[in-house]
Each structure stands twice: as C-alpha cells, then as structure tokens.
C-alpha positions in Angstrom: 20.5 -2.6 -11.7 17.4 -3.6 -10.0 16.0 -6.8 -10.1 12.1 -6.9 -11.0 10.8 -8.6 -7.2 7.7 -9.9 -8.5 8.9 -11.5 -11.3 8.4 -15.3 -10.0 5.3 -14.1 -8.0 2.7 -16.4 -9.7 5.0 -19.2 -10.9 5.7 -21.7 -8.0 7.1 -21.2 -5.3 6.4 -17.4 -5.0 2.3 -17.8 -4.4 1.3 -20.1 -2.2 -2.6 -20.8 -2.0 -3.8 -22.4 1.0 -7.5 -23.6 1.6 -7.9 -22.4 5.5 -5.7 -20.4 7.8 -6.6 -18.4 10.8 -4.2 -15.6 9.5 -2.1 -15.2 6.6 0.1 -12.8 8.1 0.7 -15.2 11.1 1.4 -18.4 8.0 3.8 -15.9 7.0 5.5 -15.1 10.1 5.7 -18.4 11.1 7.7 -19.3 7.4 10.1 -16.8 8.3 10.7 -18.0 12.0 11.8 -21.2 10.4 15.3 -21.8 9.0 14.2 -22.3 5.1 15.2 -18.6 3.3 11.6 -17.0 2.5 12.2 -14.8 -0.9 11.1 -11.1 -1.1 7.9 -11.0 -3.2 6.1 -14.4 -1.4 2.7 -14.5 -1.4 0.1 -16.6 1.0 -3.3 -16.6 0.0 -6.1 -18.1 1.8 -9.5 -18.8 0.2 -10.2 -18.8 3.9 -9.1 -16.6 6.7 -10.7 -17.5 10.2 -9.1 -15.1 12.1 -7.9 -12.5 10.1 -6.8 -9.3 11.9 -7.2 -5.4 11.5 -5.9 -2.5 13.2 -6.3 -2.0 16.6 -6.7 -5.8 17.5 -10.2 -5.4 14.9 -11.2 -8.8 13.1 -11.4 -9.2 9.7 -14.4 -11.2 8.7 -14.8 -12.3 4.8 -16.7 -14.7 3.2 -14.6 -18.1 2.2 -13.9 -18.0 -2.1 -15.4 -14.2 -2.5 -12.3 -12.0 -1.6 -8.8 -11.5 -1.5 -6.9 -12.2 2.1 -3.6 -12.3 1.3 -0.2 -11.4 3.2 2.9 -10.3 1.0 6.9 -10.3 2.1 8.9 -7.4 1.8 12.3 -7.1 2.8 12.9 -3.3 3.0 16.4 -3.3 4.1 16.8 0.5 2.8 14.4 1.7 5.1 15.2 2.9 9.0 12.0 2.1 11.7 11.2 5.9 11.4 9.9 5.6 7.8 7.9 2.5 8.0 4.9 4.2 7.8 6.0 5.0 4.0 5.4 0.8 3.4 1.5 1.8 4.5 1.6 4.5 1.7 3.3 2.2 -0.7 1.2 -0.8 -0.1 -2.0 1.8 0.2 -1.3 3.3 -3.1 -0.9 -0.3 -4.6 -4.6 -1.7 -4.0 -5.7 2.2 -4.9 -4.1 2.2 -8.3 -5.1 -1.7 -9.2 -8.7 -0.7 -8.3 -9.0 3.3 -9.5 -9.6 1.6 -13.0 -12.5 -0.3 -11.5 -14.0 2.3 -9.4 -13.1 5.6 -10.4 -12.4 8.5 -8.2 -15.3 7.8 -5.0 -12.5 5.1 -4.5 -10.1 7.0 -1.5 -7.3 6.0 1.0 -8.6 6.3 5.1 -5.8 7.3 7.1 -3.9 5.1 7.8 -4.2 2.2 5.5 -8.2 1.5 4.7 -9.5 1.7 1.4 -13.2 3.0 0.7 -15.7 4.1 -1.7 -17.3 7.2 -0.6 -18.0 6.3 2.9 -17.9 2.8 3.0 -14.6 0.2 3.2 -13.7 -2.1 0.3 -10.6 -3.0 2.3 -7.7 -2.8 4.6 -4.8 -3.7 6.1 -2.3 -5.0 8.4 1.8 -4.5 8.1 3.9 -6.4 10.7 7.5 -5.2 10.8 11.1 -6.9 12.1 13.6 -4.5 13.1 17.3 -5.8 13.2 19.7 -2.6 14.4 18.7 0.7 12.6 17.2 -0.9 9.7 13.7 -3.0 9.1 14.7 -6.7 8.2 11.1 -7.8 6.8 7.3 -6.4 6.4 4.6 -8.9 6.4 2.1 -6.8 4.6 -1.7 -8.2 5.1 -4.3 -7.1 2.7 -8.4 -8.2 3.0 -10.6 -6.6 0.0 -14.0 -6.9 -0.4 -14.3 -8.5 -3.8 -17.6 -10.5 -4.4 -19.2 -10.8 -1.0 -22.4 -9.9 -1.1 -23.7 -9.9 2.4 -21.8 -8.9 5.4 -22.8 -9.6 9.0 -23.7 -7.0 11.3 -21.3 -4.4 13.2 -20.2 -4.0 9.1 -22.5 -1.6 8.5 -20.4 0.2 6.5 -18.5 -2.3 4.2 -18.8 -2.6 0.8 -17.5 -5.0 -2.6 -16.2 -4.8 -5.4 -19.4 -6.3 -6.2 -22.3 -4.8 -4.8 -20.8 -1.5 -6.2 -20.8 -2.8 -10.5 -23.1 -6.0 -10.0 -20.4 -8.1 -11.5 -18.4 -11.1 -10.0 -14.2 -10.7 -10.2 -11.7 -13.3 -11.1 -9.5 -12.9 -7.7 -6.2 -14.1 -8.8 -6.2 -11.0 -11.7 -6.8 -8.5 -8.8 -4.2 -10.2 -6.6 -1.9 -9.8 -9.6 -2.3 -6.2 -10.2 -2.5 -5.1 -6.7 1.7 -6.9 -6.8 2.3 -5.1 -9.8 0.9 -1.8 -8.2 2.8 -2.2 -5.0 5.7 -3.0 -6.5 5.8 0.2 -8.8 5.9 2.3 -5.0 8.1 0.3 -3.4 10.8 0.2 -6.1 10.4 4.0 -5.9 11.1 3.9 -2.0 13.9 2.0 -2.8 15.2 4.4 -5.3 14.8 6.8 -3.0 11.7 8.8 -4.2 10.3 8.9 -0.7 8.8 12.3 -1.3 6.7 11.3 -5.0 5.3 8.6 -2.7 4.1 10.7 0.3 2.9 13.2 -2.1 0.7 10.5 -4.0 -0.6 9.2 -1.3 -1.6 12.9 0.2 -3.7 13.3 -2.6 -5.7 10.6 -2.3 -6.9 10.5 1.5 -10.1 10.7 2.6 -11.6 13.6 3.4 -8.6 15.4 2.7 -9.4 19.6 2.8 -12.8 19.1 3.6 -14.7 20.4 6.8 -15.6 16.6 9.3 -16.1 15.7 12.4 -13.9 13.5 14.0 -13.7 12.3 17.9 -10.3 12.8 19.9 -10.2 11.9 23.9 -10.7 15.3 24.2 -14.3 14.7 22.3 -16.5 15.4 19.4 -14.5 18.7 17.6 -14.7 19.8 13.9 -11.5 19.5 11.8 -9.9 19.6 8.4 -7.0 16.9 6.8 -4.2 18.5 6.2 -1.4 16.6 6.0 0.4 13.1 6.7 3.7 13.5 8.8 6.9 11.5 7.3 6.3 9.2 10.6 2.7 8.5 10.1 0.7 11.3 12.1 -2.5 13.0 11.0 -2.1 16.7 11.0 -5.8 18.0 11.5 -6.7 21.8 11.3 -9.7 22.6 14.1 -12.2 25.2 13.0 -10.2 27.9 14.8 -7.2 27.4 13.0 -5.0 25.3 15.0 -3.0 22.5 13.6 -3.3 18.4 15.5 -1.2 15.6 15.3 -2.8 12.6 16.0 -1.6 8.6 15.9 -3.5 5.8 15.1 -5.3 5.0 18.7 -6.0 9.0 19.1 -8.5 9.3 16.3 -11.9 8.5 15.3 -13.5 9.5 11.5 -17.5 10.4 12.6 -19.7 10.0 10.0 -23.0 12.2 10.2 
C-alpha cells in the first residue's frame, strides 16, 4: 500500500518558509548533510533567493515576494542513475499540469526541464541527485516560476509571468500546493513502475516538438525537427535531410528567429 508523500506537506514540519537564502536547493542539501532524518516530501521556500541557480551554472534572478523558488526532497530509491532523467519528466510534467489550467495549451515543456509560453520562460529548474550503489538515495528538485514579477532585468529578454500573461496577481502558496500535488501524481507512477505513461506524457508536450527550427550544435547553425526524448535524457533531432541526432544538455542551443 502506498503511503500518500505529501500528505504533511503544508502542516509543520514538511514546508519550511524562510525569508532569504542564497539557494534553496543548497538549504536543502545542507539539511540532509546533517544527522537529523529529512522526510521525503520537504519543502524549503524562500521569499528570497539571492543566488538561485539554473542549468549550466545560469543564475536565477526573481523578484523577493512575487514568485515561487522552492526546492523539494525526493527519495527515489526505486530508481537506478540511468533513469534519473525520468525525475526531470516527472517534476516537468508537475508544474505543466498545475499551470495548463491557468494557461492553456501555449504553455510547453523546453527540453530538458524549462517551462514556457509560446516562446518565452515562465520557469525552470534544477534537480541535484545522490547516488548510493546502483540506486539514487535523494533528489533535491529546485523549481523558480515566474508568478507576479512584472519587470525583469535585462539579458531576460525572453521571460515571462504568470502575470504579465492574465494581468492578475497569484496567491503563491496555492500554486506551490498544486505543483506538489501534480508532481506527486508522476512520481507515484514512476514508482509504480509506469515509466513509459510518463515518458510518453511528457513527449507530447515539448516544445517545438515535430515542427521545422533552427537550433545551433558545435557543428553550427543547421535546421532540425524534435523527435523524440531518449529513456536517458537525449534529444533525438531529425536534420532536414533525414538524419536522426542525439544531443545532451551542453550540445544544444534552441534559435529563435
């Protein structure tokens, strides 16, 4: 029988607000190097994160009190370091499903982990994982979302809110809340096993997914297609003559003309 994970999340112990941190993930990861047990399902929130972190070493900048930086604990013992990628889906599929309501279908998943409305980002994320033998021992997942900033600095060019897309200010804590609920639906389907249903899901709500882009490799500027999503993570991309790319994270960059 499975135990619902998130059932304490917002009473106590389980979410823990805190005023300013330079990184909830690294608040987190310092909780678990410490000898007091951490349950699965924590939360830290920060109403302000000073040094919040991205992919690829990127900085997360977000207005203190106006969006959601959080970092949740997972503890998916039933996974093996070659599907960790399928926490990214999981945690991915989460914020998409909490916001679809919100933002209807211009709302999309970037490879890997980004979330966007038509071409601009709401969102992203960060997942740090322990391995212990052939099995991961815990997943600090880190999520910024662009709730009800209005005004970001530049180099964002391209960011968006929750706000400046329906005009309208958003209690954080309810989003918080449903984003849990969301990610817990896909995880407790990784843990049953239903690895496949979640790969699938997410597939069909990338970005740019079957449509004609350009995208820039180290071998340049080339016209390409999404395909697919390997198990592991990989991008399959399919050039204009037919031939099928795998790329990782670091090998990739979305062009938008």
């Amino acid at each position: 029988m499975q135990n619902n994970i998130f059932s304490g999340l917002f009473v106590g112990q389980n979410l823990v607000t805190i005023k300013q941190v330079d990184s909830t993930n690294s608040f987190l990861k310092n909780l678990l190097s410490n000898s007091t047990p951490v349950p699965e399902g924590t939360v830290i929130m920060a109403e302000e994160q000073y040094a919040g972190r991205g992919q690829q070493q990127n900085t997360w900048h977000a207005e203190p009190g106006k969006n959601l930086t959080f970092s949740l604990l997972l503890k998916p013992h039933f996974l093996a370091p070659n599907q960790q990628f399928d926490l990214n889906r999981a945690a991915s599929l989460g914020v998409y499903d909490a916001l679809y309501p919100l933002l209807g279908d211009k709302l999309k998943i970037k490879w890997p982990n980004d979330i966007y409305y038509g071409d601009q980002k709401l969102g992203g994320m960060l997942i740090e994982n322990t391995i212990q033998g052939d099995k991961l021992k815990d997943s600090v997942v880190g999520i910024g979302i662009n709730i009800n900033q209005e005004n970001f600095p530049e180099g964002a060019s391209n960011a968006t809110s929750v706000k400046q897309i329906l005009q309208k200010d958003y209690e954080l804590t309810l989003i918080l809340s449903e984003i849990c609920k969301h990610i817990e639906v896909y995880y407790l389907k990784l843990r049953a096993g239903q690895t496949e249903f979640v790969r699938n899901a997410y597939l069909a709500r990338l970005y740019w997914l079957n449509e004609e882009r350009s995208f820039e490799s180290n071998n340049g500027v080339f016209n390409g297609i999404v395909k697919n999503v390997l198990p592991e993570g990989l991008l399959v991309i399919e050039d204009t003559n037919g031939q099928q790319m795998e790329f990782n994270l670091k090998e990739l960059k979305f062009l938008n003309k």
